[in-house]
MMTF fields as JSON, N, C-alpha, C and O atoms, coordinates in Angstrom:
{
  "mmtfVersion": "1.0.0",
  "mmtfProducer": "UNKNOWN",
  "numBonds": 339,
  "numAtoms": 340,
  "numGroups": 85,
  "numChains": 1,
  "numModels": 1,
  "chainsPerModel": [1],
  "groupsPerChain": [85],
  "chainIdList": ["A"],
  "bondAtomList": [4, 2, 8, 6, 12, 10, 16, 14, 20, 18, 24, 22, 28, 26, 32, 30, 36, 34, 40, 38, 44, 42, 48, 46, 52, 50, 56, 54, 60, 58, 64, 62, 68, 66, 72, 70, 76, 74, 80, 78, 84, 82, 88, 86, 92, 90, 96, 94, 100, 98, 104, 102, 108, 106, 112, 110, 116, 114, 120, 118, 124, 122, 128, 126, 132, 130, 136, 134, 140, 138, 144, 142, 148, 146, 152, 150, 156, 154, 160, 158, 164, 162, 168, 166, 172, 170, 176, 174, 180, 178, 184, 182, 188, 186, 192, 190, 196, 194, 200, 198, 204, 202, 208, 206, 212, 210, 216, 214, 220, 218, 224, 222, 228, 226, 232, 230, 236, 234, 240, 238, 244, 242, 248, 246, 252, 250, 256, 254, 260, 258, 264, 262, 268, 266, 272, 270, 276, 274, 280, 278, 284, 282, 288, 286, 292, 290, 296, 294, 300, 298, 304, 302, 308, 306, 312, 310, 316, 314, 320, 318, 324, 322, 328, 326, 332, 330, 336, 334],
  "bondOrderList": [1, 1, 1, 1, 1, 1, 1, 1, 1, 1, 1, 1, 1, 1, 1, 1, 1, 1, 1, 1, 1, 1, 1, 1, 1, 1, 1, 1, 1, 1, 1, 1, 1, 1, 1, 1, 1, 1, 1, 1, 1, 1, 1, 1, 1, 1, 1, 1, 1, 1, 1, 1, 1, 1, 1, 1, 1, 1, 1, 1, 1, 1, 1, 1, 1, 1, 1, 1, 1, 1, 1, 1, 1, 1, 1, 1, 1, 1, 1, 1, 1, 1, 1, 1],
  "groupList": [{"groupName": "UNK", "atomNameList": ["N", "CA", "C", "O"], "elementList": ["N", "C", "C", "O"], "formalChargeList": [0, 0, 0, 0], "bondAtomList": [1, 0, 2, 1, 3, 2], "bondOrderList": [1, 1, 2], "singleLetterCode": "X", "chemCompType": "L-PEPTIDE LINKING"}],
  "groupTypeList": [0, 0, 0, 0, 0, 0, 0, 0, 0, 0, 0, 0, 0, 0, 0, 0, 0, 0, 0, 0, 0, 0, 0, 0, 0, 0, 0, 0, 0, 0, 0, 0, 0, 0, 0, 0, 0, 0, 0, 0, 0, 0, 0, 0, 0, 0, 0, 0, 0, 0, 0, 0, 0, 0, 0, 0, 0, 0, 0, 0, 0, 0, 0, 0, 0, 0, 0, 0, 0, 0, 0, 0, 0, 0, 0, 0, 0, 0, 0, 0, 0, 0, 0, 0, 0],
  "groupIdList": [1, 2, 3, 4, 5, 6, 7, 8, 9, 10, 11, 12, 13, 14, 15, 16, 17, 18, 19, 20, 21, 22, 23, 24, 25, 26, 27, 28, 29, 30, 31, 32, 33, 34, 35, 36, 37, 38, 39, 40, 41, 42, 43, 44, 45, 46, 47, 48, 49, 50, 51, 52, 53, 54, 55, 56, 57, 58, 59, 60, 61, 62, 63, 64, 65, 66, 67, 68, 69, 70, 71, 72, 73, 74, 75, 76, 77, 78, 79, 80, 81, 82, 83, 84, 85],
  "secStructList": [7, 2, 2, 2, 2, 2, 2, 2, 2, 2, 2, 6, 6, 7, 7, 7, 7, 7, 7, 7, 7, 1, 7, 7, 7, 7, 1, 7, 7, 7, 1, 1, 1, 7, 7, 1, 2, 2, 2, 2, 2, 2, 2, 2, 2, 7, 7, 7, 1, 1, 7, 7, 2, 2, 2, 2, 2, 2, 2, 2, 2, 2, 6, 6, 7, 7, 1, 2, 2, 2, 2, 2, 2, 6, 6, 7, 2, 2, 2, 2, 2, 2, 6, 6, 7],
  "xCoordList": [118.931, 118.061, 116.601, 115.705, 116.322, 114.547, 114.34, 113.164, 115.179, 114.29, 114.353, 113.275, 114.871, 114.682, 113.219, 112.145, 113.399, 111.63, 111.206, 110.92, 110.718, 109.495, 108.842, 107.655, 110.098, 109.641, 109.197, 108.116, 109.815, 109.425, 107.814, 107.065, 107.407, 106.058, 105.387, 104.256, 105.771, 104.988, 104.499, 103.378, 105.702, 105.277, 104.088, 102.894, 104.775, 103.578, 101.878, 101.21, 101.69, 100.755, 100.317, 99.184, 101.735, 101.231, 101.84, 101.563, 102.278, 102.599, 101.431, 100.462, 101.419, 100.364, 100.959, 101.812, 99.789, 100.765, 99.722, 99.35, 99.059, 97.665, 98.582, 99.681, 97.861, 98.398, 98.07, 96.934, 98.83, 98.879, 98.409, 99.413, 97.597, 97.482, 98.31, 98.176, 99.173, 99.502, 98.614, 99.025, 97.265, 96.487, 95.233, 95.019, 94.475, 92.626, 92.082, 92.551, 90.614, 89.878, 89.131, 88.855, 89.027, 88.419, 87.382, 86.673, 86.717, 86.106, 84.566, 83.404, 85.234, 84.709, 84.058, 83.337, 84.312, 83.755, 82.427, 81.869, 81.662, 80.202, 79.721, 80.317, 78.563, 77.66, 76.741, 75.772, 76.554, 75.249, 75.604, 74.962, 76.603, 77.224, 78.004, 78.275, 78.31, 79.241, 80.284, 80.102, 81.404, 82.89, 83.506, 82.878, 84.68, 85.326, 85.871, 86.192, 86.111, 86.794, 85.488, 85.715, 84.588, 83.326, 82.896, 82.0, 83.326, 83.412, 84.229, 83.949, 85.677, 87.16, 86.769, 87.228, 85.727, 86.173, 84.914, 84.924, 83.981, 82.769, 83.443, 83.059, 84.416, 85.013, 86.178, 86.622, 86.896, 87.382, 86.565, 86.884, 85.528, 84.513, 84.197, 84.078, 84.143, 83.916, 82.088, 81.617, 81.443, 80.081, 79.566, 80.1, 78.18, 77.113, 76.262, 75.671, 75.798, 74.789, 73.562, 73.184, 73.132, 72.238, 72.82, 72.148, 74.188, 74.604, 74.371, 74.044, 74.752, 74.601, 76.495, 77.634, 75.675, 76.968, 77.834, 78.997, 77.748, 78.3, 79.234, 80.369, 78.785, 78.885, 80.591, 81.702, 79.928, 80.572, 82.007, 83.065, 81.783, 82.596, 84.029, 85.257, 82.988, 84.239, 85.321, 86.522, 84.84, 85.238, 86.605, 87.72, 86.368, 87.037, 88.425, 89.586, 87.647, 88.618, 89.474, 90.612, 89.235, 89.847, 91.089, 92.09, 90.804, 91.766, 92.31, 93.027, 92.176, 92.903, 92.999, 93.903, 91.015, 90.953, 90.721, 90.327, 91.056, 90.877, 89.26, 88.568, 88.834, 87.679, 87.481, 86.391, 88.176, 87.853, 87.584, 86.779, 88.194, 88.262, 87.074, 86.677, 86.674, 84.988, 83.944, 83.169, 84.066, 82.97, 82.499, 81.339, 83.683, 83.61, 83.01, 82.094, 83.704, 83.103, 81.317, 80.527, 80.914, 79.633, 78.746, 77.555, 79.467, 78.6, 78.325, 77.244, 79.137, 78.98, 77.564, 77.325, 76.694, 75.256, 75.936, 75.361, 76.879, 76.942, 77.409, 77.099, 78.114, 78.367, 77.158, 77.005, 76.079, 75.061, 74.344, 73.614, 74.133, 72.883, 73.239, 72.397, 74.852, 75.391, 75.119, 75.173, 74.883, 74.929, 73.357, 73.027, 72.261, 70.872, 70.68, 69.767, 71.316, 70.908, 69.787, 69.393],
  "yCoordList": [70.885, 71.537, 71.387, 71.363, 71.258, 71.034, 70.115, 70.138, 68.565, 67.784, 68.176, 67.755, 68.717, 69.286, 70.463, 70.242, 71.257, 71.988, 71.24, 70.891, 70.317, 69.459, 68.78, 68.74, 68.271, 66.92, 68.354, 68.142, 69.697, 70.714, 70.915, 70.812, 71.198, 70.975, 70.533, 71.009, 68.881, 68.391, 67.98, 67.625, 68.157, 68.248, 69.394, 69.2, 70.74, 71.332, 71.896, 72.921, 70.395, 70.448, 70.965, 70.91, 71.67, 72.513, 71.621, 72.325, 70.822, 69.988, 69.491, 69.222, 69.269, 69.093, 67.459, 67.055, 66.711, 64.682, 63.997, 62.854, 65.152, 64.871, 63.809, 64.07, 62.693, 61.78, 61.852, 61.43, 62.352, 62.485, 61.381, 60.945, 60.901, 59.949, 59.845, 60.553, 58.604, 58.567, 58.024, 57.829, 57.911, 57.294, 58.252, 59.02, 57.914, 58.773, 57.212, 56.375, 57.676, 56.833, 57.817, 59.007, 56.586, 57.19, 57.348, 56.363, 58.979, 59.128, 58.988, 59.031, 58.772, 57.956, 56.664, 56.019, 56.413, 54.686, 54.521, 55.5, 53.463, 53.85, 52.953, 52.06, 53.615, 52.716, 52.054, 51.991, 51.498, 50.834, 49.404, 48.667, 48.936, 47.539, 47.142, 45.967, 48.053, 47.598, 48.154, 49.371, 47.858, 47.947, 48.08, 47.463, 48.824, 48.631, 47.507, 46.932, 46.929, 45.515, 44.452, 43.372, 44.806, 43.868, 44.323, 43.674, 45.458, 46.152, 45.54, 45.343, 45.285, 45.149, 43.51, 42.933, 42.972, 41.158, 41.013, 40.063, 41.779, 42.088, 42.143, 41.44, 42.992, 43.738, 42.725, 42.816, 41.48, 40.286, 39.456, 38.852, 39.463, 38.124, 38.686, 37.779, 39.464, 39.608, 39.76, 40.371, 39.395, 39.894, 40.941, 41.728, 40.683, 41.896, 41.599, 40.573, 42.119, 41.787, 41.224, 41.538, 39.956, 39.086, 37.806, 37.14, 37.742, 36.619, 35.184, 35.151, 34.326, 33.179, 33.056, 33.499, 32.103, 31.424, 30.674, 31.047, 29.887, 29.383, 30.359, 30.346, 31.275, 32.4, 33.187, 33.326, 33.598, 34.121, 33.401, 33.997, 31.976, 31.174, 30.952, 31.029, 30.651, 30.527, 31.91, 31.779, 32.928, 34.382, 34.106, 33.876, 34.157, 34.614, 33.647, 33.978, 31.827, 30.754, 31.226, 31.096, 32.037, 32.131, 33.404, 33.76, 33.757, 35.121, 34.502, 35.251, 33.716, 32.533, 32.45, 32.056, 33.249, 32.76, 30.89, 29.824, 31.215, 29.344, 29.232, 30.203, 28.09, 27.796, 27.993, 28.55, 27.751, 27.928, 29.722, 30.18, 30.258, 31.783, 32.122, 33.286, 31.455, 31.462, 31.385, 32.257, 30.131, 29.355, 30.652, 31.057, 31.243, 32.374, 33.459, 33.937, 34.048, 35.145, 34.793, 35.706, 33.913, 33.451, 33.199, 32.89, 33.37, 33.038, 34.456, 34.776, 35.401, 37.076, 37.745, 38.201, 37.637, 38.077, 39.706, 40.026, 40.318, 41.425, 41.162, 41.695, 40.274, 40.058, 39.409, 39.554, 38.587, 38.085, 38.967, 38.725, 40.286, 41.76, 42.301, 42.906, 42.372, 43.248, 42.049, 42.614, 40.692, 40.342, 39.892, 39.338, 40.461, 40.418, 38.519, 37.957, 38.046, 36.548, 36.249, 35.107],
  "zCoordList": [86.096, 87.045, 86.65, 87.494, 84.955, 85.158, 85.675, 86.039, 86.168, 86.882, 88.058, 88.48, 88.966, 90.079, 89.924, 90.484, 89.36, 89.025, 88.817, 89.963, 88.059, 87.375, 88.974, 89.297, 89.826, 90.966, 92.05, 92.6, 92.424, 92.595, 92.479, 93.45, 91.229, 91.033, 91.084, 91.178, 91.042, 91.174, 92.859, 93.225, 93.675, 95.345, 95.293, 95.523, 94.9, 95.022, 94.483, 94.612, 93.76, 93.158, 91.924, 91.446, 91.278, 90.459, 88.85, 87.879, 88.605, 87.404, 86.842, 87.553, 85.056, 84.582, 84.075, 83.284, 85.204, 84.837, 84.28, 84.545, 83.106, 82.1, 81.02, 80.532, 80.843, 79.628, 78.35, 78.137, 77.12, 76.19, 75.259, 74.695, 74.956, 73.9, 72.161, 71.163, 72.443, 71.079, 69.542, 68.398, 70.159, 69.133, 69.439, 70.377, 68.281, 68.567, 67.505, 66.734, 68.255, 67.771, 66.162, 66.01, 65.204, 63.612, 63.854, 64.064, 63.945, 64.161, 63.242, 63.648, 61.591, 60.683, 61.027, 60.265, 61.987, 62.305, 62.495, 62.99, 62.222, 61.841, 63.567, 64.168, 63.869, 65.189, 64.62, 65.378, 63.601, 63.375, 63.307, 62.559, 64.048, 63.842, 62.552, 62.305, 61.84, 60.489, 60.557, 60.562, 60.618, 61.122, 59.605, 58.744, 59.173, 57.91, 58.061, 57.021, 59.169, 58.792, 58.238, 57.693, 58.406, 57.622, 56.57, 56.029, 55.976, 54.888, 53.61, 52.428, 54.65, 53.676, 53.142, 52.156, 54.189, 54.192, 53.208, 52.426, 53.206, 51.964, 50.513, 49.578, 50.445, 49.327, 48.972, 47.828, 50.069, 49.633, 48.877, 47.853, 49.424, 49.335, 47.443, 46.619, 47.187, 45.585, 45.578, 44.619, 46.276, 46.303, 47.167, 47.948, 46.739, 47.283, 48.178, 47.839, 49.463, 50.29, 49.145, 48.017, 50.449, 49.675, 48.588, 47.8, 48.838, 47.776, 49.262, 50.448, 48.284, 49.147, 50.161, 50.014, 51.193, 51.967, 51.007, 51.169, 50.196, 49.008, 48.714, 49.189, 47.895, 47.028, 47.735, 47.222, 49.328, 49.813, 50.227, 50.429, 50.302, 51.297, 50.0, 50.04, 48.95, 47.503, 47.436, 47.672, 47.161, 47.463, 48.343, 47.876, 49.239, 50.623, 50.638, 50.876, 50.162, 49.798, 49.216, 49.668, 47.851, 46.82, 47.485, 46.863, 48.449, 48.639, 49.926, 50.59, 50.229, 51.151, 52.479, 53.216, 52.842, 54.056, 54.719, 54.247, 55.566, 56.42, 56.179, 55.874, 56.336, 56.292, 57.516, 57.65, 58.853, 59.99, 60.278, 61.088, 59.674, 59.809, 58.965, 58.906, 58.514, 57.281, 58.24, 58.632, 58.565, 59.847, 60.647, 60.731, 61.24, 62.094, 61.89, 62.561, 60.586, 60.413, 59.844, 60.087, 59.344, 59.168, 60.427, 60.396, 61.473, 63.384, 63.451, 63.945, 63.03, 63.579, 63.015, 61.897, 64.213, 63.797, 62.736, 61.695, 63.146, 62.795, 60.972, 59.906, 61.316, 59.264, 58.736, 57.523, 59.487, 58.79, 58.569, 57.607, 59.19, 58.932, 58.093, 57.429, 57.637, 56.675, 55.104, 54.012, 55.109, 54.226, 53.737, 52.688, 55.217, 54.7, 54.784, 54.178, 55.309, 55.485, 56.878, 57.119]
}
């Protein structure tokens, strides 16, 4: 019988068919364009803002990103501000 009430209610307007979210956004997450995922790939790379493309590209090799996945993340104005280049 509750699905008979529930479809009940909801004819008469009175059911609450508000959507529950199974996720939230971290509200930790920063707006100034630096993402923890440019954080985590910093903290791969084994250096410090201000090292060289070299520097960084060996790093990242060594933890076994693609060079193509290098290339990339080296185009992202947002990883070049965080690394002061």
């Amino acid at each position: 019988m509750g699905i008979f009430n529930f479809i009940l209610k909801i004819l008469k307007g009175e059911a609450n068919l508000g959507v529950t979210p199974s996720y939230s956004f971290d509200s930790r997450r920063t707006t100034g364009g630096s993402g923890s995922g440019y954080d985590r790939v910093m903290g791969m790379s084994g250096v410090a803002p201000g090292a060289s493309e070299e520097d960084v590209r060996r790093g990242l090799e060594a933890d076994n990103f693609t060079p193509d996945s290098i290339d990339l993340l080296f185009a992202s104005s947002t990883f070049r501000k965080m690394m002061n280049w």
